[in-house]
C-alpha positions as CSV (number, residue, x, y, z in Angstrom):
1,X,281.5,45.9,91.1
2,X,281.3,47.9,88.1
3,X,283.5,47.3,85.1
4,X,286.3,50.1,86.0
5,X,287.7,50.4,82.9
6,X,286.9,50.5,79.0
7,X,290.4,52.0,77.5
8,X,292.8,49.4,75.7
9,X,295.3,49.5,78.1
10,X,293.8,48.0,80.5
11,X,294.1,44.6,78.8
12,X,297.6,44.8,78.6
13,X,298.5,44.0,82.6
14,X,297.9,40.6,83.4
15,X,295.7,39.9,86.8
16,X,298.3,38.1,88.1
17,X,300.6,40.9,87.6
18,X,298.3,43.2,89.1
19,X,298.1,40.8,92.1
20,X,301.7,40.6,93.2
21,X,301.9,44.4,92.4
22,X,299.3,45.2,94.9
23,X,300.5,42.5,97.2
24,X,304.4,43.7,97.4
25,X,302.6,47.8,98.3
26,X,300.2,46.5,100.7
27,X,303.4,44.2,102.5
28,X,305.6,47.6,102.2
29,X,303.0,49.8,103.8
30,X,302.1,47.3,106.6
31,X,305.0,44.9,107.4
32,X,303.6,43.5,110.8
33,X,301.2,45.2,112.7
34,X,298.4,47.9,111.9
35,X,297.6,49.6,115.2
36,X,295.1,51.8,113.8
37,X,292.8,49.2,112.6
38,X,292.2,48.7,116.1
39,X,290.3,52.4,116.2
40,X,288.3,51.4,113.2
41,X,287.2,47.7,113.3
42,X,286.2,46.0,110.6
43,X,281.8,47.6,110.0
44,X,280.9,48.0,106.8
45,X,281.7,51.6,105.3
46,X,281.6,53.7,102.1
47,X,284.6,56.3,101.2
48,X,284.2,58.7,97.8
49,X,287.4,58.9,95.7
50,X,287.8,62.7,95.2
51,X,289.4,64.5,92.4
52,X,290.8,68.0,93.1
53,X,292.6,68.1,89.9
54,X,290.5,69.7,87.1
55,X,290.9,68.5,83.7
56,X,293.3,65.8,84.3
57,X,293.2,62.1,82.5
58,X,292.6,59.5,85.1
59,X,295.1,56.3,84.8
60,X,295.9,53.4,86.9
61,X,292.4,51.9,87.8
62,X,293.4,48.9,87.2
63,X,296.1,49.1,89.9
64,X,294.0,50.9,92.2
65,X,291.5,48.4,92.2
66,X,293.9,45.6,93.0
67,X,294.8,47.2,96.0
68,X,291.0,46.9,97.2
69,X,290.4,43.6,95.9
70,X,293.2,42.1,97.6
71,X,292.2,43.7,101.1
72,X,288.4,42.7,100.3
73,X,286.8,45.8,99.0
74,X,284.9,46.9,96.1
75,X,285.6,49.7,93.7
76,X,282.5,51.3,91.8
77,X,284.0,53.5,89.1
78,X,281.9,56.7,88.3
79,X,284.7,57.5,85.2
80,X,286.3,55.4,83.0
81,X,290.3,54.8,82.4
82,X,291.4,57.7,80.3
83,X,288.7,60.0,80.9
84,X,289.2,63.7,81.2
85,X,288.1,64.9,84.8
86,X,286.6,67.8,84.6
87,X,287.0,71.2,85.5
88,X,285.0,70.9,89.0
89,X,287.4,72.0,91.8
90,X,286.4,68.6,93.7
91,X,285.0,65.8,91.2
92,X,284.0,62.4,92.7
93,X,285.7,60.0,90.5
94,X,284.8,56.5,92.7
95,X,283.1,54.6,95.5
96,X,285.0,52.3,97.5
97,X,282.9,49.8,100.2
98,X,284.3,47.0,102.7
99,X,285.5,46.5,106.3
100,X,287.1,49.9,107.8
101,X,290.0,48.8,108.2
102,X,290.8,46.9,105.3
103,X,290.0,49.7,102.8
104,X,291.9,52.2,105.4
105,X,294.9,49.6,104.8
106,X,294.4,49.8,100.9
107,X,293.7,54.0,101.0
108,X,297.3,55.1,100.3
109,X,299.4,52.3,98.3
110,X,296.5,52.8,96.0
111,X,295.9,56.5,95.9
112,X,299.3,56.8,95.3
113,X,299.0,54.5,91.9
114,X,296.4,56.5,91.0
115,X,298.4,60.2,91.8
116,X,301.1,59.0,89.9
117,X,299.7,57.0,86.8
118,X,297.4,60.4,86.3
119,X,300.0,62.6,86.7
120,X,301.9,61.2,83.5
121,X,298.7,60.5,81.7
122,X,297.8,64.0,82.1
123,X,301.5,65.5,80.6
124,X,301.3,62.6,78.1
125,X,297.9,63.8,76.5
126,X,299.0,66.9,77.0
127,X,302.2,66.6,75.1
128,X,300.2,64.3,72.4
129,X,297.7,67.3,71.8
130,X,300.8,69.2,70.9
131,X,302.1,67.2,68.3
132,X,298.5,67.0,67.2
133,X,297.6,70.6,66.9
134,X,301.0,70.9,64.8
135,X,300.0,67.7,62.1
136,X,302.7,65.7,63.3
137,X,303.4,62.4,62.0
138,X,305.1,61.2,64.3
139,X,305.5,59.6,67.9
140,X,305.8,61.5,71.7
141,X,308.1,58.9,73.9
142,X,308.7,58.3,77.5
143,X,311.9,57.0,78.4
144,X,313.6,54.6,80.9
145,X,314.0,57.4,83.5
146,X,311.5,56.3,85.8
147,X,310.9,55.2,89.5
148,X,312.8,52.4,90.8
149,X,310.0,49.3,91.3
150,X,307.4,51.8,89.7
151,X,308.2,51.4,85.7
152,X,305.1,49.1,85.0
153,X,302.7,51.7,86.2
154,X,304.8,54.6,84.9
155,X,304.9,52.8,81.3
156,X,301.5,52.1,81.5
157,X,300.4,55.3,82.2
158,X,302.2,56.9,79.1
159,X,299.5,54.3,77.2
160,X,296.6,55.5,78.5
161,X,297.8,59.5,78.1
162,X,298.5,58.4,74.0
163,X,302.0,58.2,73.9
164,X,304.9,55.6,73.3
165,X,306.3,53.7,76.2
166,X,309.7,53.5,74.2
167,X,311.8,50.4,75.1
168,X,310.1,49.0,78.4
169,X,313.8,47.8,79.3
170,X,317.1,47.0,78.4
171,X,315.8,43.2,77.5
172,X,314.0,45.2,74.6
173,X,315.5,46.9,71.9
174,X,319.0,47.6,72.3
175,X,320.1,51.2,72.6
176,X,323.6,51.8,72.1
177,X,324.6,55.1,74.5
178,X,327.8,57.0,74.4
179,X,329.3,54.6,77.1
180,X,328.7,52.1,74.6
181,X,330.2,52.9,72.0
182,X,333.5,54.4,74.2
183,X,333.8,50.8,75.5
184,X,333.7,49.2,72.7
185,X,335.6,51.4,70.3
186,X,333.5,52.6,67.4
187,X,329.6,52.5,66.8
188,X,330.7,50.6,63.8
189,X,331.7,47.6,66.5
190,X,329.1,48.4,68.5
191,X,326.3,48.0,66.2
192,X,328.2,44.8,64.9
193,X,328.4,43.0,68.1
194,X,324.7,43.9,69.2
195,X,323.5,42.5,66.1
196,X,325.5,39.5,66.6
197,X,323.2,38.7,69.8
198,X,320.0,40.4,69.2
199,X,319.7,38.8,65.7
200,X,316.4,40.3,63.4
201,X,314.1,40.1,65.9
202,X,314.9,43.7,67.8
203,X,316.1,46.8,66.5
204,X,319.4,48.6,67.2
205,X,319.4,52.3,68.0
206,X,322.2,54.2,68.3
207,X,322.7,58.0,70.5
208,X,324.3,60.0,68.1
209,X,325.8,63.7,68.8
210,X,326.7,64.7,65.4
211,X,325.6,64.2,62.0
212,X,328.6,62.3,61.5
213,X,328.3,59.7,64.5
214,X,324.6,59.2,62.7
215,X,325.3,58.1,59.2
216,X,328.7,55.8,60.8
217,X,325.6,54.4,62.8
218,X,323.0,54.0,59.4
219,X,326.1,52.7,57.9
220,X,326.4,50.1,60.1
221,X,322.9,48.6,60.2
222,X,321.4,50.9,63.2
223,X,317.7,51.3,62.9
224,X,316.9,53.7,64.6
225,X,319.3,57.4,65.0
226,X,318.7,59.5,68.3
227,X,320.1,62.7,67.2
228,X,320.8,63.4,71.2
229,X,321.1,66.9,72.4
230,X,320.6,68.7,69.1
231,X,319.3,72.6,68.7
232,X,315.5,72.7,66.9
233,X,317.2,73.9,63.7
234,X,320.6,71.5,63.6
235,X,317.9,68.8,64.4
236,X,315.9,69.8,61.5
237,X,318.7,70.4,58.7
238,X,320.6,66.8,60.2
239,X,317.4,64.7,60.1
240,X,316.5,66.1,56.5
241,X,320.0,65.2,55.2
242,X,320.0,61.6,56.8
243,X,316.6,60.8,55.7
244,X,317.4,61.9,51.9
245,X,320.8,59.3,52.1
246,X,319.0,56.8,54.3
247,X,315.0,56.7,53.9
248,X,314.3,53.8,56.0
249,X,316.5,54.9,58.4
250,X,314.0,56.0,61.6
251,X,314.8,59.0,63.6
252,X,314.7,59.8,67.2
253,X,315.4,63.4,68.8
254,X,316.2,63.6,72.2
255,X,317.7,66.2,75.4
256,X,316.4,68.7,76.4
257,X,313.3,68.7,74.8
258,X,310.0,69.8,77.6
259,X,306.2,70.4,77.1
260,X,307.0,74.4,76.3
261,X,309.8,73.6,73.3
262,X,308.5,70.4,72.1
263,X,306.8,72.0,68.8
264,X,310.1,73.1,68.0
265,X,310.7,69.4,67.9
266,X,308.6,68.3,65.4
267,X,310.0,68.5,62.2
268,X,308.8,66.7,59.2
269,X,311.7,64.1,59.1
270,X,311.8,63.5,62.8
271,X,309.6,60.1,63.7
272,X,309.9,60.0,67.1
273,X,310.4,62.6,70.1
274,X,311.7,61.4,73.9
275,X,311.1,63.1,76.8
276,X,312.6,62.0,80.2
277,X,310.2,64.8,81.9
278,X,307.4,62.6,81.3
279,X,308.1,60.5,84.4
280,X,311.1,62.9,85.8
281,X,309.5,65.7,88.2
282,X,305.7,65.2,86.6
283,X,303.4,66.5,89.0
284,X,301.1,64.5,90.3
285,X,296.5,64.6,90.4
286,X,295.3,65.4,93.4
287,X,293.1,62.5,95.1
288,X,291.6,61.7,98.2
289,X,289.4,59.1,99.6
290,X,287.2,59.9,102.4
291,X,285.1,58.0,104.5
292,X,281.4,58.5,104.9
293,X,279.7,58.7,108.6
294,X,276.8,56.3,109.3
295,X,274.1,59.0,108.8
296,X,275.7,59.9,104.8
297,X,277.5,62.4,104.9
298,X,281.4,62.9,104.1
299,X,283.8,63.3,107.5
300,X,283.9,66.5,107.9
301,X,287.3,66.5,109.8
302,X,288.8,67.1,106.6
303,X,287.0,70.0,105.8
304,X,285.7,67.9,102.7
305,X,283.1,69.7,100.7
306,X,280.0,67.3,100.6
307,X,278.5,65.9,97.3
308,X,275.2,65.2,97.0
């Protein structure tokens, strides 16, 4: 098998992560029984991953390939993790060989990784070349608004497309929401009792609405500001005035902000800018893996172009 994938990410999932990942799909897919395989036996074959998705990042080989490996089959990668696909209406991206109906029982937990994981690469790089193209200092963020059981590849994904995964989870740095703060009386108390458990090792944010909620919040010892729900301009006149009284003080805006008003986001004293759309309605890449017949050539019951 060739190495599938050269981007940094890739070394940050475990293999024994990636095992009982692939394991828990394949058991939700096929719980008892897989009739089918009866139709297909267990001869050697060959399917071609398709692409039908121009110019879209691929993401989540690593995950894609686990689902093969565990149901013995082999993945030979024809682009690399983070590559741009290109603007062909039907790219091959892969090669996948073993026993019919083993790879037939990997086909869709792991095209869907693969659908998904590229799908939010594709915004994130998207997004990143935004902030880019407008000298931004700062970071694009995902957000804990993502698919229940899913988060891992989801996060991931948001690596390999060039943005921040944010907090992974609410074991990570503590963000003190509007709920928060209501229950426990004041951001003031808030912040004080977080810091009480979470010592110096993690950093408190706080969801501000006003400029007022944000400097009771620096005042306290918060880290990090989300200036939540703000207009562009508010945004831009609030985040000037905290950063002149508090310089350290790191700012986050948030709400409402998409891939067609995010430029308006980007101010000069803004450090970091969340999106929940990044995982939240994200379309998805189009792939498909179809088997080869004996003599070569793609199934044609598909209606599959063939690649030579």
């Amino acid at each position: 098998m060739s190495p599938p994938c050269e981007h940094l990410a890739v070394h940050s999932v475990p293999h024994h992560t990636l095992t009982r990942l692939a394991r828990a799909w394949l058991a939700e897919d096929t719980p008892n029984f897989d009739p089918a395989g009866v139709c297909v036996g267990s001869r050697e074959v060959e399917a071609r991953l398709l692409c039908k998705t121009p110019h879209s990042i691929l993401a989540g080989c690593p995950f894609f390939t686990a689902v093969f490996t565990e149901v013995g089959c082999t993945v030979d990668w024809i682009y690399q993790e983070g590559a741009e696909i290109g603007e062909d209406a039907v790219t091959l991206t892969a090669v996948v060989r073993g026993p019919a109906n083993s790879l037939l029982l990997g086909e869709r937990p792991a095209l869907n990784c693969l659908a998904r994981a590229s799908g939010i690469a594709t915004r994130c790089s998207q997004l990143q070349a935004i902030a880019k193209a407008h000298g931004w200092h700062g970071e694009v963020a995902g957000t804990r608004k993502t698919t229940p059981g899913f988060r891992l590849v989801e996060k991931y994904a948001m690596l390999v497309g060039g943005v921040s995964m944010h907090r992974q989870d609410l074991s990570g740095m503590v963000m003190l929401k509007d709920n928060h703060v209501w229950a426990s009386g004041s951001i003031s108390e808030a912040v004080k009792a977080a810091r009480s458990v979470c010592g110096f090792s993690s950093k408190i944010e706080v969801e501000c609405r006003s400029a007022e909620e944000a400097r009771e919040a620096a005042r306290a010892g918060a880290d990090v500001v989300m200036l939540d729900n703000f207009q562009p301009q508010e945004l831009r006149v609030t985040a000037q005035a905290l950063k002149e009284e508090f310089p350290a003080l790191l700012i986050e805006a948030s709400g409402g902000v998409t891939p067609e008003n995010v430029a308006l986001y980007l101010s000069s004293h803004v450090d970091i800018v969340s999106l929940g759309c990044i995982t939240q309605g994200c379309p998805v890449v189009d792939f498909s893996l179809k088997v080869q017949k004996p003599d070569g050539r793609l199934n044609r019951m598909f209606n599959q172009p063939q690649i030579d």
